[in-house]
C-alpha positions in Angstrom: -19.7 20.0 14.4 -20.0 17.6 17.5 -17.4 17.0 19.5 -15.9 13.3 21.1 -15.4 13.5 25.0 -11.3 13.7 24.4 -11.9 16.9 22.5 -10.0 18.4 24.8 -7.2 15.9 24.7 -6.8 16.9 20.9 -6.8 20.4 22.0 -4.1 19.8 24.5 -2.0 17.5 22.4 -1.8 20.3 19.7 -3.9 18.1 17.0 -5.0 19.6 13.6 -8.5 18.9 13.8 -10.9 18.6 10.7 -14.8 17.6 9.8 -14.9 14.3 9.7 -18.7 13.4 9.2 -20.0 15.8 11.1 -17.5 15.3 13.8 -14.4 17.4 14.8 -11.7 14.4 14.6 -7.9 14.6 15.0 -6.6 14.3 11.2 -3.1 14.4 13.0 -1.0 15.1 15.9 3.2 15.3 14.7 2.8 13.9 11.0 1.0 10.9 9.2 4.4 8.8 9.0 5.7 9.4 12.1 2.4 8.1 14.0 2.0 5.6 11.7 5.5 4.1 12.0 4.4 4.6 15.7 1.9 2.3 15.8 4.0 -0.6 13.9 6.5 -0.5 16.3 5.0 0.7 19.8 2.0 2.2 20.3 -0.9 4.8 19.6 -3.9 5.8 21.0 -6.7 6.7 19.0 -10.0 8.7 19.4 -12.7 6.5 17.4 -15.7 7.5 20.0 -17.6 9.3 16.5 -18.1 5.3 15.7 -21.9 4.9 16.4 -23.1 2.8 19.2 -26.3 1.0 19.1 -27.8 -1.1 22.0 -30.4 -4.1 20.4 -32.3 -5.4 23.8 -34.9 -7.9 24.0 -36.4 -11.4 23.4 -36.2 -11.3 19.3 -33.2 -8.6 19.7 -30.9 -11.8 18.3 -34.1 -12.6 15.4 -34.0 -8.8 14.1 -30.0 -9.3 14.3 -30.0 -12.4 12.0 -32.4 -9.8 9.6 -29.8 -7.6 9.1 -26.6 -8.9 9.2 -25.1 -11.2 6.3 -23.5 -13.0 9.8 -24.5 -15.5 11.9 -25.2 -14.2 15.2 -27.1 -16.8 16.6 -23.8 -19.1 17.3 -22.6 -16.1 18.6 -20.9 -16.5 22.3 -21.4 -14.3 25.0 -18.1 -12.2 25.2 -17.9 -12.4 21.3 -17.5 -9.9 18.7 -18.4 -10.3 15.0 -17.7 -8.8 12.1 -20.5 -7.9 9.7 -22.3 -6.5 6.5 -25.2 -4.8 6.4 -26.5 -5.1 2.8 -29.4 -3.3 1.0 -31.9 -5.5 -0.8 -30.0 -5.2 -4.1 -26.8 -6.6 -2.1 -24.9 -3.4 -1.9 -23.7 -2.5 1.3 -25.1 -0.4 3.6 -22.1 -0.6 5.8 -19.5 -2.8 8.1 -20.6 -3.4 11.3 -19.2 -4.8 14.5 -21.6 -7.0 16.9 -20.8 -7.7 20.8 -23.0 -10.2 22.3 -23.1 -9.1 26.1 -26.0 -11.6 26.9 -28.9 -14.2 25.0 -30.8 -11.7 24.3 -28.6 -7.8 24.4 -26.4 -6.9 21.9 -24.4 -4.2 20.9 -23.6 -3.1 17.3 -20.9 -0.6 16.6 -20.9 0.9 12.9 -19.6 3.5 11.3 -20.0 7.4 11.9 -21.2 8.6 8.4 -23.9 5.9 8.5 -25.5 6.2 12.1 -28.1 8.0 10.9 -29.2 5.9 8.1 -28.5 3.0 10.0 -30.9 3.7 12.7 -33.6 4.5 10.4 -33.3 1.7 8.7 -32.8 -0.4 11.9 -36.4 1.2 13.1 -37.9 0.5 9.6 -37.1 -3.5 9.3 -37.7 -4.2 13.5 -41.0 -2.4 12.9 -42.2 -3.9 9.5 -41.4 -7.4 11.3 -43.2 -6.6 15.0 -40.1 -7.7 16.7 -40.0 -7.1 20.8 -36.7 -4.9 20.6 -35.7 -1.5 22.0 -33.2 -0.5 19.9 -31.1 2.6 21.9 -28.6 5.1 20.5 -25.8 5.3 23.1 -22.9 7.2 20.7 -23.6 10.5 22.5 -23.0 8.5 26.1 -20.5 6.7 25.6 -16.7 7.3 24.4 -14.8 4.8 22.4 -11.2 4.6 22.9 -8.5 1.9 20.6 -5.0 1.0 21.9 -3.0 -0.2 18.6 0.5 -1.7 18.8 3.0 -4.1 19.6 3.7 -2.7 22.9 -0.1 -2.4 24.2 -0.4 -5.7 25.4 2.4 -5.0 28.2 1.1 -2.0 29.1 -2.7 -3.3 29.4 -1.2 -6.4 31.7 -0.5 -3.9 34.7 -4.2 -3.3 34.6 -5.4 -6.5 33.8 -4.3 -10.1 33.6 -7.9 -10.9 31.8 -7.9 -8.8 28.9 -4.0 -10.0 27.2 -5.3 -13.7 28.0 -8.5 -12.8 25.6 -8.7 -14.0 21.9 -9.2 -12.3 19.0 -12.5 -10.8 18.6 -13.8 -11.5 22.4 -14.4 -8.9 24.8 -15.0 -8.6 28.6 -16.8 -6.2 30.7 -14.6 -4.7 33.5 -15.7 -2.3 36.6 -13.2 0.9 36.9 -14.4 2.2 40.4 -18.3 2.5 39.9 -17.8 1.9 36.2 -18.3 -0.8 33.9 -16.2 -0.7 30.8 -16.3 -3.1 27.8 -12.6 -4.0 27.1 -12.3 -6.0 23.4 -9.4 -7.7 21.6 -10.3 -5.5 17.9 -8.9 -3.0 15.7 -8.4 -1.7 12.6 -5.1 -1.6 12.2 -3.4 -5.0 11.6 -1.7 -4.6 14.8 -2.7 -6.4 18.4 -4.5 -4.4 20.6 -7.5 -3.1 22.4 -10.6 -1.2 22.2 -12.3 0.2 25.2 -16.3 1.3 25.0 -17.0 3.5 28.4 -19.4 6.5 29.7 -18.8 9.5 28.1 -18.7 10.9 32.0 -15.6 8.6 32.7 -13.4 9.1 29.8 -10.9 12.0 32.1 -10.7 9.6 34.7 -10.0 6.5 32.9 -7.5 8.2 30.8 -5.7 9.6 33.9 -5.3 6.2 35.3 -4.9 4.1 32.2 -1.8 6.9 31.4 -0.5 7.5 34.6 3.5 7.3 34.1 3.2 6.1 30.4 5.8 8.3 28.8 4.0 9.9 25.6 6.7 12.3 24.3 10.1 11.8 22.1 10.7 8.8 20.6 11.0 6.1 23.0 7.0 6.8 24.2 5.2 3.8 24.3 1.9 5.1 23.4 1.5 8.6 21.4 -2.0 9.6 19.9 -2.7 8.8 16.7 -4.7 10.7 14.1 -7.8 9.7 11.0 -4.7 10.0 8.8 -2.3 7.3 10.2 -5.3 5.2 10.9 -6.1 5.2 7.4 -2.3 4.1 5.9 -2.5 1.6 9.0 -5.7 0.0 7.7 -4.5 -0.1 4.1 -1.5 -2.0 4.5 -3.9 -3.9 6.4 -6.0 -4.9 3.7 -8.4 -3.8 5.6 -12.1 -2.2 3.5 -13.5 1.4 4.3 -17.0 2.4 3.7 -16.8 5.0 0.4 -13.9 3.3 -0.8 -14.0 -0.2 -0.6 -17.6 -0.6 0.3 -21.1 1.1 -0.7 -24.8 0.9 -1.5 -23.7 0.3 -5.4 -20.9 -2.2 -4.3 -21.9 -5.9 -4.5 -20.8 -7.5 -1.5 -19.6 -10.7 -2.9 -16.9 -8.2 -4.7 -15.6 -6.7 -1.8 -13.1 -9.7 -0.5 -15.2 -10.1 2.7 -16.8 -13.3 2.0 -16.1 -14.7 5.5 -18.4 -12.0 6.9 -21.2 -13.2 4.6 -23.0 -16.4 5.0 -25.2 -17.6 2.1 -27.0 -20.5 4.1 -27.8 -19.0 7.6 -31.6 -19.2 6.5 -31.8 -23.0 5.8 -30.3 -23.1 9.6 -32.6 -24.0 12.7 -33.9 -21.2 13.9 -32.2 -19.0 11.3 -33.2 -15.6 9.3 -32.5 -15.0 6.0 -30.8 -11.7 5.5 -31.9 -8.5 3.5 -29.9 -8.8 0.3 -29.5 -12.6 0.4 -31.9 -13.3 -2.5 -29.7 -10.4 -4.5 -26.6 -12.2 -3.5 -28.0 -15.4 -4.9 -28.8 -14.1 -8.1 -25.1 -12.5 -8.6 -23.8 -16.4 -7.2 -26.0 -18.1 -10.2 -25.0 -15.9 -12.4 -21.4 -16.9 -12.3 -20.5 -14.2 -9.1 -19.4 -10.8 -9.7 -18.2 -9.3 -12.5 -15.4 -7.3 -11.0 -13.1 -8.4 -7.7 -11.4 -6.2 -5.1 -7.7 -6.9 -5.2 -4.5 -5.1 -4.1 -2.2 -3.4 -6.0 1.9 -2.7 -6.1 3.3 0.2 -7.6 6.2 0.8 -9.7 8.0 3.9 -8.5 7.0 6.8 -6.6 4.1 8.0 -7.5 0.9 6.9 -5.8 -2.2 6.0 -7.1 -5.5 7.7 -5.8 -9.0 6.7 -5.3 -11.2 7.0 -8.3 -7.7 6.6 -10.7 -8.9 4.0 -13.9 -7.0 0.7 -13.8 -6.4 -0.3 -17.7 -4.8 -3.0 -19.4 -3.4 -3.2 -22.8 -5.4 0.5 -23.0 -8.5 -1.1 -22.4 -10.6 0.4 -18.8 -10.9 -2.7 -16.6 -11.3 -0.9 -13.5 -10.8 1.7 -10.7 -8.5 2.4 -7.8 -10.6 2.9 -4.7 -7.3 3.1 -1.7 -4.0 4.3 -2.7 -1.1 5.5 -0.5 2.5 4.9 -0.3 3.1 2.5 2.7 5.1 4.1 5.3 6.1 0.5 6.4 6.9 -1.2 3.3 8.2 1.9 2.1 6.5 1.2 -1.6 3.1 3.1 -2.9 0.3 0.4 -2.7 -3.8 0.6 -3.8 -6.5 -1.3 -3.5 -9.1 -1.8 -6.8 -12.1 -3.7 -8.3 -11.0 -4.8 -11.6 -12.6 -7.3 -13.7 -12.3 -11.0 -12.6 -9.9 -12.1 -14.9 -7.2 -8.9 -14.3 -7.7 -10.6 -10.3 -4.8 -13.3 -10.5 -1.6 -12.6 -8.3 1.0 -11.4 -10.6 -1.3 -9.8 -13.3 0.6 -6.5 -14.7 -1.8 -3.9 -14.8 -1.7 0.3 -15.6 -3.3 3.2 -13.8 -3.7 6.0 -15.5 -4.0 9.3 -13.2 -5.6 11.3 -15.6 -4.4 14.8 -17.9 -1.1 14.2 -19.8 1.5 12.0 -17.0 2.2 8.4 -17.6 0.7 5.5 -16.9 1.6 4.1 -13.3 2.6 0.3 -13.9 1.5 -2.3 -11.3 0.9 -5.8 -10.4 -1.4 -7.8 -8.5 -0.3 -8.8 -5.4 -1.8 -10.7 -2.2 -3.6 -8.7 0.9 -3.4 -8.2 2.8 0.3 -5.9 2.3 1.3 -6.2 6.0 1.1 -8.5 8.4 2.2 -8.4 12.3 4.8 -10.6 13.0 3.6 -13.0 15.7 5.3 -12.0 19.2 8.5 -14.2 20.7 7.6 -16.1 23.6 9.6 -14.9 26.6 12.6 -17.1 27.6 11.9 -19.2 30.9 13.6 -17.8 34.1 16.5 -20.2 34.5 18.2 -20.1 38.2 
């Protein structure tokens, strides 16, 4: 298995490490509850340098962009991030992307580490069949990726920087750590405020030493603990947020997938715009009255949870399938996340998942996503004197 440049951070911080697409992650560190509550009320630190990181340079590096993702990149600011599809030309999805635009004509694309593979193949495949000038460089194995999640991270990352808590959501900015540059943005995949740092793989033992230097990180007033695959994936639930395999896939239409804002069905009748691989498939499911089935989030009755690949039924008729389920640590319910046909989508609809052999039916209902959302933080009272 390959190894992140924190491995030994893991190691020391007694994590119980697993294969996590090829990659030996941190499943977790004290328990999945305990970081996850973590998170939602201070803050964690989590290892997501297996993310693949891709470099697009060059005069039609923005062109090829437009090609591939169902975004708009071309109104793109520097210092912006954007959330993305990549779509097959059937409209499935190949995966969710994130792009940083560092200049007019450099890019760089951050997606998923079970896809990296494909994704650079296919990258190479559609740059090539279209004799675009772009050098397209794999940096994943030089670089380390590093998120801070939590309503506490802001205060700590102001003693470093008074830049980075004055940046908006889904903007980034490129700051120098001694003789090394590191891209500092405002994402996550958590629902909670934060950062995520993108650095040489080389730096990561120095940056962590300073960036940690007199954080407490032990017992339960620590402001920042590390945070495993399993918290991050209860975190991004109650977040509403999709994961490739569950929510998202080749087969998976990506008008079903509750994403539509990442997705724009005119960027080719723009100036100077590209029309994306999968739009004409897209167009076809759009004049055909959309999708047949919808991605909407569920509520549980009771205890039990519901688990990916669970049917959704109603009135003993198959309507559907779980693809998330979990109970929510912060809501303290069990909650899913399914593609059931359009008209089972409607806040409020009662639905039943059946888990299989001879137990009950689980009863639900359809409720808005996404299940949690941050509260917005208090200004500070002004200094009186």
């Amino acid at each position: 298995m390959l190894r992140t440049p924190l491995h030994q951070f893991h190691v020391d911080h007694k994590a119980s490490l697993v294969d996590f697409a090829g990659w030996e992650m941190p499943i977790l560190y004290s328990g999945i509850q305990e970081e996850h509550k973590q998170v939602r009320t201070r803050g964690g630190l989590f290892d997501v340098s297996h993310m693949g990181r891709v470099r697009f340079s060059g005069r039609h590096a923005r062109r090829l962009l437009e090609r591939l993702c169902t975004r708009k990149i071309m109104d793109m600011d520097h210092g912006q991030c954007r959330y993305s599809l990549v779509c097959n030309e059937q409209g499935g999805v190949r995966d969710d992307v994130i792009v940083y635009r560092i200049d007019d004509d450099e890019f760089l694309v951050v997606v998923n580490a079970s896809n990296r593979e494909k994704l650079l193949g296919h990258f190479e495949q559609v740059r090539a069949a279209s004799d675009f000038a772009v050098k397209i460089k794999d940096e994943t194995m030089d670089s380390a990726m590093i998120a801070l999640q939590g309503p506490k991270v802001m205060d700590l990352v102001s003693k470093f920087s008074k830049e980075i808590p004055t940046l908006k959501r889904y903007r980034f900015t490129t700051k120098n750590l001694l003789i090394v540059k590191i891209i500092v943005s405002r994402t996550g995949y958590t629902g909670e405020d934060g950062v995520e740092a993108i650095l040489p793989a080389s730096a990561v033992s120095m940056a962590m030493k300073m960036m940690l230097q007199g954080v407490p990180m032990d017992g339960p007033d620590a402001v920042i603990k590390p945070i495993g695959l399993g918290a991050r994936d209860t975190l991004r639930l109650e977040a509403g947020m999709p994961l490739y395999g569950h929510e998202l896939g080749e087969e998976i239409n990506a008008l079903s997938c509750g994403v539509d804002f990442a997705i724009a069905m005119d960027k080719d009748q723009m100036d100077r715009g590209e029309k994306f691989i999968g739009l004409d498939a897209l167009r076809k499911t759009q004049s055909e009255g959309g999708p047949k089935q919808k991605l909407v989030g569920l509520e549980i009755v009771g205890k039990r949870a519901a688990r990916q690949g669970m049917k959704v039924k109603s009135g003993g008729k198959e309507i559907g399938v779980v693809t998330s389920g979990a109970p929510s640590p912060t809501l303290e319910k069990c909650i899913a996340m399914a593609f059931v046909d359009v008209e089972h989508t409607p806040v409020g609809t009662a639905l039943q998942i059946d888990p299989g052999g001879d137990r009950g039916a689980l009863e639900a209902a359809v409720v808005a996503m996404p299940f949690y959302k941050a509260p917005k933080p208090q200004p500070k009272p002004a200094m009186t004197i």
